[in-house]
N, C-alpha and C positions, 0 to 999 in steps of 0.2 A: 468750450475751453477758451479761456483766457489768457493762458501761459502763452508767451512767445519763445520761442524753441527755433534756437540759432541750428540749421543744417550744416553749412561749411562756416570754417573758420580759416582763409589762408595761412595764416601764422601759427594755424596749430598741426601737432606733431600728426601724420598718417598712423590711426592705431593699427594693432592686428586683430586677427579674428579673434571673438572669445570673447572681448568689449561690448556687445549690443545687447544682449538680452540682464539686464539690471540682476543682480548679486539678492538675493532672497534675505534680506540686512532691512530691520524695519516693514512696519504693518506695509506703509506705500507701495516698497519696493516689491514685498512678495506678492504685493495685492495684483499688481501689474504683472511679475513673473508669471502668475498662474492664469491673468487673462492670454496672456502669449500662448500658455503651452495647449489653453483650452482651444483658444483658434487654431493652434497649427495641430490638435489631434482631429478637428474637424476638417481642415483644408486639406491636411495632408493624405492621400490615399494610401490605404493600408491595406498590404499585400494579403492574400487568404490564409495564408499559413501563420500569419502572428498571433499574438495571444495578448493579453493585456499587460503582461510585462515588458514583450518585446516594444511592443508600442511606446511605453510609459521610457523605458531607455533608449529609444528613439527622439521623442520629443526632447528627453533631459540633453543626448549630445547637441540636435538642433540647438537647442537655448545655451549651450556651451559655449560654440563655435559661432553663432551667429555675430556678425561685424552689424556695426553700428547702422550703414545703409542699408541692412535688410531688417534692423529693427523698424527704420523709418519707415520702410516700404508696407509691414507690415502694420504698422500704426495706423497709415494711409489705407489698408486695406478694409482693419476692421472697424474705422469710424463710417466709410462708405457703406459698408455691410450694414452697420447698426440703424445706421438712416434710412434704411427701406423699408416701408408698410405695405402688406401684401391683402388684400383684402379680405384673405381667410382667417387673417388679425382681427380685425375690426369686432368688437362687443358691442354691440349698442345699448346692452345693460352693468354697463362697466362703470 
C-alpha cells in the first residue's frame, strides 16, 4: 500500500460515531465495507444462540456505529493478520 493516510488532523472537526466504516457508494467503497464486515463476523465471537441473521445484523450495527479510530484499528489488524504464513499454507506444487 502506497496511499499515505493522514490519522490526526488537529484543525479537523472531532466526528461522531457512525463515520468509520465507509458508506457502501461505489465498487471501492463497498469492496472495503464488506472486507470489514467479513473480519469482524470472524473476530467477533458469536453467542450460541444466534443464527445467521442475527449475526449479519450484528455486524451491520458494528459498521454503522463504528468511529473512525476503530476503523483504523481494524485496518491495523487485518493487514497484520494477512501477513502471516503458516506453514500448513505452504504448496510446493503451487
Amino acid at each position: 500500500m502506497s496511499d499515505v493516510r493522514v490519522l490526526f488532523d488537529p484543525n479537523r472537526e472531532r466526528p461522531v460515531a457512525g463515520f468509520g466504516a465507509p458508506k457502501p457508494i461505489g465498487k471501492d467503497a463497498t469492496a472495503a465495507r464488506y472486507a470489514l464486515g467479513e473480519y469482524l463476523d470472524a473476530a467477533l465471537m458469536r453467542p450460541l444462540f444466534f443464527d445467521g441473521t442475527q449475526q449479519q445484523a450484528r455486524i451491520e450495527t458494528a459498521l454503522e456505529t463504528m468511529t473512525p479510530a476503530e476503523r483504523v484499528y481494524l485496518e491495523i489488524e487485518m493487514s497484520e493478520r494477512a501477513r502471516q504464513l503458516h506453514s500448513f499454507d505452504y504448496d510446493p506444487l503451487r
